[in-house]
DOVEX-514018 format. One record per residue: residue number from 1; x, y, z of N, C-alpha, C, O in turn; chain. Coordinates in steps of 0.05 Angstrom, whole numbers, plus 5000, padded with zeros to 4 digits. Layout:
// residues N
NUM/X/Y/Z/X/Y/Z/X/Y/Z/X/Y/Z/A
...
***
This chain:
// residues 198
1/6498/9115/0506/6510/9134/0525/6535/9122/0536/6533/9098/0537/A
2/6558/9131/0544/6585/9125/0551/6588/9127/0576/6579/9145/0590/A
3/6599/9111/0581/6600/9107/0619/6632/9114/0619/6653/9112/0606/A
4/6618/9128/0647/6651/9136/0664/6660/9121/0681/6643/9108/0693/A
5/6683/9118/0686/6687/9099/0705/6703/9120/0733/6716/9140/0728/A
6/6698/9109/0759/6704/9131/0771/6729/9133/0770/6738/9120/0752/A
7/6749/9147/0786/6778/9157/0783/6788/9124/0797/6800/9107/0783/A
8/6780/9120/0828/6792/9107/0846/6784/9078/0833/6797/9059/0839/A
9/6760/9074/0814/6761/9046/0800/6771/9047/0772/6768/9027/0758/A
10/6784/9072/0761/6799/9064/0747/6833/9063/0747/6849/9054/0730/A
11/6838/9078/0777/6861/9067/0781/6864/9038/0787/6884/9027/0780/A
12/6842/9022/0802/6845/8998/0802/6849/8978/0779/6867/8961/0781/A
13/6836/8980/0757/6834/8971/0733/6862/8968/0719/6872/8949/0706/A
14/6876/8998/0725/6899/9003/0716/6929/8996/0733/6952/8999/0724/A
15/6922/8986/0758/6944/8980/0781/6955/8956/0775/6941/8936/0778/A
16/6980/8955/0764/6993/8925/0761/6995/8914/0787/6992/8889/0790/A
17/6999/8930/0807/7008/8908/0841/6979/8899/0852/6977/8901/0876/A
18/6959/8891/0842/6935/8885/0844/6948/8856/0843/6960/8848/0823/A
19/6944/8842/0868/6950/8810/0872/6928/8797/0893/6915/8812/0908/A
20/6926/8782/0892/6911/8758/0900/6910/8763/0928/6924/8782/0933/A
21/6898/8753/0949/6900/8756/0972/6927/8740/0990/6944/8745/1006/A
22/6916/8718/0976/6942/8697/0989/6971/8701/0979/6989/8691/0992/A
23/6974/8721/0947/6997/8722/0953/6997/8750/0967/7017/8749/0980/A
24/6988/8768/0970/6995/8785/0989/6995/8789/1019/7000/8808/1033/A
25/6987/8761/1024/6996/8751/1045/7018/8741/1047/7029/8740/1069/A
26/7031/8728/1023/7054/8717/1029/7079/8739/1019/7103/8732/1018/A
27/7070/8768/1011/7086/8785/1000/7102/8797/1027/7125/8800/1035/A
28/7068/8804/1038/7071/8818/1076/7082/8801/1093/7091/8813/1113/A
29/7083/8779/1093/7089/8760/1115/7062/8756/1136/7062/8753/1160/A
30/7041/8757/1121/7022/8752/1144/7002/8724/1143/7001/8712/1121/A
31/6988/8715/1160/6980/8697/1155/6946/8698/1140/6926/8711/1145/A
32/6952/8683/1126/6934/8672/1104/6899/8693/1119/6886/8713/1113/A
33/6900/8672/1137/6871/8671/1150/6868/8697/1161/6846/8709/1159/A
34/6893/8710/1176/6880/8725/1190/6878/8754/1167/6861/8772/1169/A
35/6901/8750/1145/6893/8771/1129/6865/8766/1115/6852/8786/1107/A
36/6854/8738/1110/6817/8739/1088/6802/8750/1114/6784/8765/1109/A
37/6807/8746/1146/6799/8755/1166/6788/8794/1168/6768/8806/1176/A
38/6811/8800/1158/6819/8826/1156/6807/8837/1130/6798/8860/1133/A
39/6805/8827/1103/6796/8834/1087/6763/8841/1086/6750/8860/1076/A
40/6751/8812/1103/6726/8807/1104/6711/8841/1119/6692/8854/1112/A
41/6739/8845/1147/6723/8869/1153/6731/8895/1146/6724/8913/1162/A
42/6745/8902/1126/6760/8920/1100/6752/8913/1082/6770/8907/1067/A
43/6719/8906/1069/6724/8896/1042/6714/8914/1020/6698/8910/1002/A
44/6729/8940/1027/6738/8968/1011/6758/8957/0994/6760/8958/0969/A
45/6775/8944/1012/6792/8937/0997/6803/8920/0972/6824/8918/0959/A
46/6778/8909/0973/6779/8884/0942/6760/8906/0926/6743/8923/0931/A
47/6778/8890/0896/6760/8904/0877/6738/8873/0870/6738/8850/0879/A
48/6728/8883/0856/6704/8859/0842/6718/8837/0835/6707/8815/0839/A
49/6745/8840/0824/6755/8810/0816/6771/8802/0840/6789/8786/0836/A
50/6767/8808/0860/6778/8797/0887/6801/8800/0893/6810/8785/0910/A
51/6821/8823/0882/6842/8828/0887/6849/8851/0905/6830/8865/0912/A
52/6871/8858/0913/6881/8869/0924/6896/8890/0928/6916/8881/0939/A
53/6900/8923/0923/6921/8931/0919/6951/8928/0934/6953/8951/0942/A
54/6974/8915/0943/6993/8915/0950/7001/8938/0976/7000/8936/1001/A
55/7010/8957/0960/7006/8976/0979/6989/8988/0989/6995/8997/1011/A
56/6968/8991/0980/6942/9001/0991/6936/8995/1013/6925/9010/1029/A
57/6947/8959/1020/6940/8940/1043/6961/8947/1059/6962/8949/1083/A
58/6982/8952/1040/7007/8953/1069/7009/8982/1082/7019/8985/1104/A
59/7000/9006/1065/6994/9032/1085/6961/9024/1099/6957/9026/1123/A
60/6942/9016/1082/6925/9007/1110/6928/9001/1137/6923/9016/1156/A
61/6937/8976/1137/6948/8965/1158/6971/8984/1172/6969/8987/1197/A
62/6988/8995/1160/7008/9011/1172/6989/9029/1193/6993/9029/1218/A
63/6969/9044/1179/6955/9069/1188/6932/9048/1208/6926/9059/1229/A
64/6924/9029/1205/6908/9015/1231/6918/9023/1259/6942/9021/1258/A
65/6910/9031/1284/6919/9038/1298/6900/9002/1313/6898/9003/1337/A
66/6893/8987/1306/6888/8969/1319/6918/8946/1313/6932/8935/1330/A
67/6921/8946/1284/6952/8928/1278/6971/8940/1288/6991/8927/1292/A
68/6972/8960/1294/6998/8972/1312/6998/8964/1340/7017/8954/1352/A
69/6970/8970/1354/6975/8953/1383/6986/8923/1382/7004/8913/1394/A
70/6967/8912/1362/6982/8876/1358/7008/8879/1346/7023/8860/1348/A
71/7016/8897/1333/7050/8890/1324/7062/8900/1353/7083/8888/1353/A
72/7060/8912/1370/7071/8919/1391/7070/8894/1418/7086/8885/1434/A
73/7052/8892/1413/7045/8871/1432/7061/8839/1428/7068/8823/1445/A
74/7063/8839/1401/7081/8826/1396/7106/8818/1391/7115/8795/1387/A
75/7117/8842/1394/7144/8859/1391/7147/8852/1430/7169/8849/1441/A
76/7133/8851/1438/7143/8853/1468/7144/8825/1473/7163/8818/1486/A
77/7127/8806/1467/7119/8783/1469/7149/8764/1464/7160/8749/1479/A
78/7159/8772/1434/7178/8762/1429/7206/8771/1442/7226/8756/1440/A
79/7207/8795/1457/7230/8809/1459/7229/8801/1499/7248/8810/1512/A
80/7213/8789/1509/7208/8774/1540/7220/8760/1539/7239/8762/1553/A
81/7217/8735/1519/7243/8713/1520/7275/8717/1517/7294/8707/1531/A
82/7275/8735/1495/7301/8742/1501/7313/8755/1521/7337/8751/1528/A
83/7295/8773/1532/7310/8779/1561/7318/8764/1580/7337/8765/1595/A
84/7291/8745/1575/7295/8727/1609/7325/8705/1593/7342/8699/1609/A
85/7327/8698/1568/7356/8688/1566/7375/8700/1570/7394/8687/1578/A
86/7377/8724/1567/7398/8743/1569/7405/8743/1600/7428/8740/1608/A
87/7386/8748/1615/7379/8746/1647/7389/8713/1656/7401/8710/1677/A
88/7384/8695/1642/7393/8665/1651/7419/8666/1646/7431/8655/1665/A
89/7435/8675/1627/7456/8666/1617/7483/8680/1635/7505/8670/1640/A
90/7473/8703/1642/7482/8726/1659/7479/8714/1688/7500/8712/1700/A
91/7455/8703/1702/7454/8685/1724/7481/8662/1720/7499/8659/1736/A
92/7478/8649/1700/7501/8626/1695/7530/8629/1698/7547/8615/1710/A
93/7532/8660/1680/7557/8664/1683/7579/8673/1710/7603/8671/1713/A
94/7557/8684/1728/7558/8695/1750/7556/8675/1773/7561/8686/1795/A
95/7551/8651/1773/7550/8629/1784/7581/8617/1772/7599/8608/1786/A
96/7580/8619/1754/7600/8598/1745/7642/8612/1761/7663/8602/1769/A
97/7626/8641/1755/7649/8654/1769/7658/8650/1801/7680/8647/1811/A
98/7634/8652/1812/7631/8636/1843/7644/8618/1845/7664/8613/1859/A
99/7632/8604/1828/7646/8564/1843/7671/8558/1833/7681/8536/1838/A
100/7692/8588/1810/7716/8577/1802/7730/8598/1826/7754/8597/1828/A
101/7714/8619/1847/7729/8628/1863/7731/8606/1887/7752/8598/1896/A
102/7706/8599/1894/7705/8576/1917/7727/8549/1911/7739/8536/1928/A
103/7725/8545/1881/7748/8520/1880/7775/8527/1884/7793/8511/1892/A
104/7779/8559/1878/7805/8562/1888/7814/8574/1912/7837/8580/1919/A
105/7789/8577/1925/7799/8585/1954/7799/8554/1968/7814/8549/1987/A
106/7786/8537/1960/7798/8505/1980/7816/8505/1965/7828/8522/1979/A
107/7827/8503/1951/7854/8488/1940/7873/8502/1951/7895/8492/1952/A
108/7869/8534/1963/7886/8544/1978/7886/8531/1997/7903/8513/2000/A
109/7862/8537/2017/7862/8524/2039/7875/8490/2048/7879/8482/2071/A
110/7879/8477/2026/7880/8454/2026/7915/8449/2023/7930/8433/2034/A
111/7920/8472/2000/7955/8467/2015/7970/8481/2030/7994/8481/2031/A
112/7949/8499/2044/7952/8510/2075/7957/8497/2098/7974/8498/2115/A
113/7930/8480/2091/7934/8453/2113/7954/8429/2111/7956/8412/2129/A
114/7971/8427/2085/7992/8412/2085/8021/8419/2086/8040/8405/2080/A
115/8020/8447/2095/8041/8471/2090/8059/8465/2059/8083/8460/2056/A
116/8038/8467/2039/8046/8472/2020/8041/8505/2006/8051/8508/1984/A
117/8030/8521/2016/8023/8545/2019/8052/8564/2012/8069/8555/2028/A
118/8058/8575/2003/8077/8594/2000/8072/8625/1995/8061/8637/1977/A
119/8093/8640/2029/8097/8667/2022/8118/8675/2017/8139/8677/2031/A
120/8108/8683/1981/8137/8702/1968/8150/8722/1991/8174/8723/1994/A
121/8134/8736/2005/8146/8756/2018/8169/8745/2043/8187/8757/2054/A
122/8160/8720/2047/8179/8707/2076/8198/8692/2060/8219/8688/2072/A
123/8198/8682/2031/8217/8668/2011/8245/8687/2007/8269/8682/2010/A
124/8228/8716/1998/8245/8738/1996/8267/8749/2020/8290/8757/2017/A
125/8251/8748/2043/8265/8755/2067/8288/8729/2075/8310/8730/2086/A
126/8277/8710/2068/8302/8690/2077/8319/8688/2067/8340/8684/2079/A
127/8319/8692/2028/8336/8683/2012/8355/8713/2025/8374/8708/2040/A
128/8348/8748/2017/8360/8764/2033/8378/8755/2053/8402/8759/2048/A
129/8373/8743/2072/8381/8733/2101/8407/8719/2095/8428/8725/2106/A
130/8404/8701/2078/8424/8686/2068/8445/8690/2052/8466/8678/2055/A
131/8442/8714/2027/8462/8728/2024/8475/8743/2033/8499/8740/2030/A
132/8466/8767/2049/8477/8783/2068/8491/8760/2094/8511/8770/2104/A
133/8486/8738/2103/8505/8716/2118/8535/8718/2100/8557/8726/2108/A
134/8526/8708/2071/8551/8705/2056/8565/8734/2061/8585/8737/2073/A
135/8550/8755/2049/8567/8775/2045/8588/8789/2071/8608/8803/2069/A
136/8578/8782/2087/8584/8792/2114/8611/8768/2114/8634/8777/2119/A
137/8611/8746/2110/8635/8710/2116/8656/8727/2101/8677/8733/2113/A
138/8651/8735/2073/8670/8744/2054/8682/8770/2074/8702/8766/2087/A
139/8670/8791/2075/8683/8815/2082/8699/8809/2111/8720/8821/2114/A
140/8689/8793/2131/8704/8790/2152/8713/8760/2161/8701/8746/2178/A
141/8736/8754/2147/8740/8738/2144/8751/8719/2168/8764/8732/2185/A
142/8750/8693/2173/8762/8688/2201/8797/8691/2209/8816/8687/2194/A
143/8796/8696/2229/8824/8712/2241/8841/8690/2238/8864/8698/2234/A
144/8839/8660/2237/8859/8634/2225/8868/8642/2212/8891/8651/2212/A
145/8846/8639/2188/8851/8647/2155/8865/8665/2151/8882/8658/2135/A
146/8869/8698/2158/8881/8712/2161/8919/8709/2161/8939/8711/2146/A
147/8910/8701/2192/8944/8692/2195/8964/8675/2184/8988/8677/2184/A
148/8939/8645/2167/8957/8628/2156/8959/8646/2128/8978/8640/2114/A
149/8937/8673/2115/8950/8682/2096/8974/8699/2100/8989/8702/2080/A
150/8980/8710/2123/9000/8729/2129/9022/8713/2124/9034/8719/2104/A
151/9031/8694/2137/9056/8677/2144/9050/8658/2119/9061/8636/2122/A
152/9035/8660/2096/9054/8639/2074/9058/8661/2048/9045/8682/2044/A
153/9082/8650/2032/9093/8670/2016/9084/8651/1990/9087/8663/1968/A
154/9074/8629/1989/9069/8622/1958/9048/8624/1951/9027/8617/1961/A
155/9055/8638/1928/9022/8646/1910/9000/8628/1911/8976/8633/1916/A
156/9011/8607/1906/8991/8583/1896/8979/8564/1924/8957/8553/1924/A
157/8994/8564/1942/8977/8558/1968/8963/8580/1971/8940/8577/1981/A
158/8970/8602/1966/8949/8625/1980/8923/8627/1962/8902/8637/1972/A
159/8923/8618/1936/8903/8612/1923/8883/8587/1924/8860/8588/1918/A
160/8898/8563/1934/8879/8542/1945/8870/8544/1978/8858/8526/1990/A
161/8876/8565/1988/8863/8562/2016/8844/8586/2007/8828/8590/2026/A
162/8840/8600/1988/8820/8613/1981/8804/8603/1978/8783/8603/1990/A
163/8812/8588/1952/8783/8566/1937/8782/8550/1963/8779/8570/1977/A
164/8781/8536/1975/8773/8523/2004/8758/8539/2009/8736/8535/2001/A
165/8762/8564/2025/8742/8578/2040/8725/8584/2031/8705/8584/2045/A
166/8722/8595/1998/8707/8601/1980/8690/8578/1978/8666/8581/1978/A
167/8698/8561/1976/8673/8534/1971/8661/8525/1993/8638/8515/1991/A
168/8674/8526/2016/8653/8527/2036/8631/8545/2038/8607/8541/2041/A
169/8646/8572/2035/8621/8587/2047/8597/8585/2025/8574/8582/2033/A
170/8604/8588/1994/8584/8577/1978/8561/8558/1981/8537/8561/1981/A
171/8581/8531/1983/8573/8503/1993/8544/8513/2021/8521/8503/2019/A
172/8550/8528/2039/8533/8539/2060/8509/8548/2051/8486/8541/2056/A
173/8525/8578/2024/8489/8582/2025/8479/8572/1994/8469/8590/1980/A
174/8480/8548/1983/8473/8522/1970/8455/8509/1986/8437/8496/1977/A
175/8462/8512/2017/8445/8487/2026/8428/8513/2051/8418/8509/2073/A
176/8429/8527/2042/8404/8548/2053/8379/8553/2040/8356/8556/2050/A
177/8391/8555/2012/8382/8558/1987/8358/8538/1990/8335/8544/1990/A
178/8371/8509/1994/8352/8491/1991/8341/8490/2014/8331/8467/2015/A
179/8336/8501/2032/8319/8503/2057/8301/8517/2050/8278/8509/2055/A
180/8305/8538/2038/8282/8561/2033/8269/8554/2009/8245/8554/2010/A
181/8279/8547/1989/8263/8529/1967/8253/8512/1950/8242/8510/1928/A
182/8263/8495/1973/8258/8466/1972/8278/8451/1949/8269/8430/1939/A
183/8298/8459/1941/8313/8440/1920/8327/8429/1927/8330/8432/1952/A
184/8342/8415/1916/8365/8391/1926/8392/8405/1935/8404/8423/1924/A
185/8398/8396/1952/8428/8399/1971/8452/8381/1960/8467/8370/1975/A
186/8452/8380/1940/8483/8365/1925/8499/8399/1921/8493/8421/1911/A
187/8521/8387/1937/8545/8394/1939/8557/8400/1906/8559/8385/1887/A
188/8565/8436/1910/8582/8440/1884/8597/8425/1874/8597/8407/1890/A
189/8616/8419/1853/8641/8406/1852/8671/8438/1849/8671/8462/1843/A
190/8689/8421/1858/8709/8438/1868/8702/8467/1849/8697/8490/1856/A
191/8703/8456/1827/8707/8473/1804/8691/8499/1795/8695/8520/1782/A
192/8664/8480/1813/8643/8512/1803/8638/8530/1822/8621/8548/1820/A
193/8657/8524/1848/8650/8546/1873/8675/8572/1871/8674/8595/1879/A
194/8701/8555/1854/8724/8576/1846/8729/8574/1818/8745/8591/1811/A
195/8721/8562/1801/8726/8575/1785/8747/8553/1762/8736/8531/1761/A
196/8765/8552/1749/8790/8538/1746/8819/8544/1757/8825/8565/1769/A
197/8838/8520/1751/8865/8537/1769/8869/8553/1741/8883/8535/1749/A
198/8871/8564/1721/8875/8568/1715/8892/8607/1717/8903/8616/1697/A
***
């Protein structure tokens, strides 16, 4: 008499992805033990020669509603640490911004206290101060100067008592200049307050 074999054991017979346990443990990524663990209480799942179908195990397990709490559970397990790094690193950076505001508020304070401190806005108002002085020397000129220009007729004296006056008043705000911003007070030479005789 001829034996039948049933449908679902002769798809087994016929399933090439029928593998071993251990490598379908190492196909899934799972561990060894806890998958013969798992088989022991699924052992629907082996056929007689101790194998495995592949997928069979991996929609099993998919459809377990007990491996889904543990893949979840572990999914959170692993995803805690990264927060609390994410959370440390963010504490760090936020600290680190602190102490480069605090270092630069003493270093203010510190050449505050040596009046090394500088306000552009009082730099601006002085240097102002100082050209409007000049501009005002030029336009009204002193009433001497005036007269000795009235009463001389040669060109060329009337051009060196220019450059004179001209390099003084320069020479003046040169050394204003260097009041308000601290640079050196050396005196123009004749040449660069008028110009050449030329």
């Amino acid at each position: 008499m001829m034996q039948h074999v049933a449908p679902a054991d002769a798809a087994r017979c016929n399933n090439a992805g029928r593998v071993k346990p251990a490598e379908a443990a190492r196909k899934l990524k799972i561990n060894r033990s806890s998958l013969s663990r798992y088989l022991q209480q699924y052992d629907t799942l082996l056929d007689d020669a101790g194998l495995v179908d592949l997928e069979e195990l991996r929609q099993h397990r998919a459809d377990n509603p007990r491996i889904a709490d543990q893949s979840a559970a572990q999914g959170d397990a692993g995803d805690a640490p990264k927060s609390k790094s994410a959370a440390t690193a963010s504490r760090k950076g936020a600290k680190g911004r602190v102490d480069e505001i605090r270092a630069w508020e003493a270093e203010r304070d510190w050449a505050q206290s040596i009046g090394q401190l500088i306000d552009p806005s009082k730099l601006q108002d002085e240097a102002l101060d100082a050209v409007t002085a000049l501009r005002d020397k030029l336009m009204a000129p002193e009433q001497t100067l005036c007269e000795r220009l009235a009463e001389e007729r040669d060109p060329l004296v009337v051009k060196q008592l220019l450059r004179e006056t001209n390099r003084a008043l320069i020479d003046d705000l040169k050394t204003d200049f260097a009041k308000i911003f601290g640079g050196g007070g050396d005196q123009p030479e004749a040449g660069d307050a008028s110009g050449s005789d030329e």
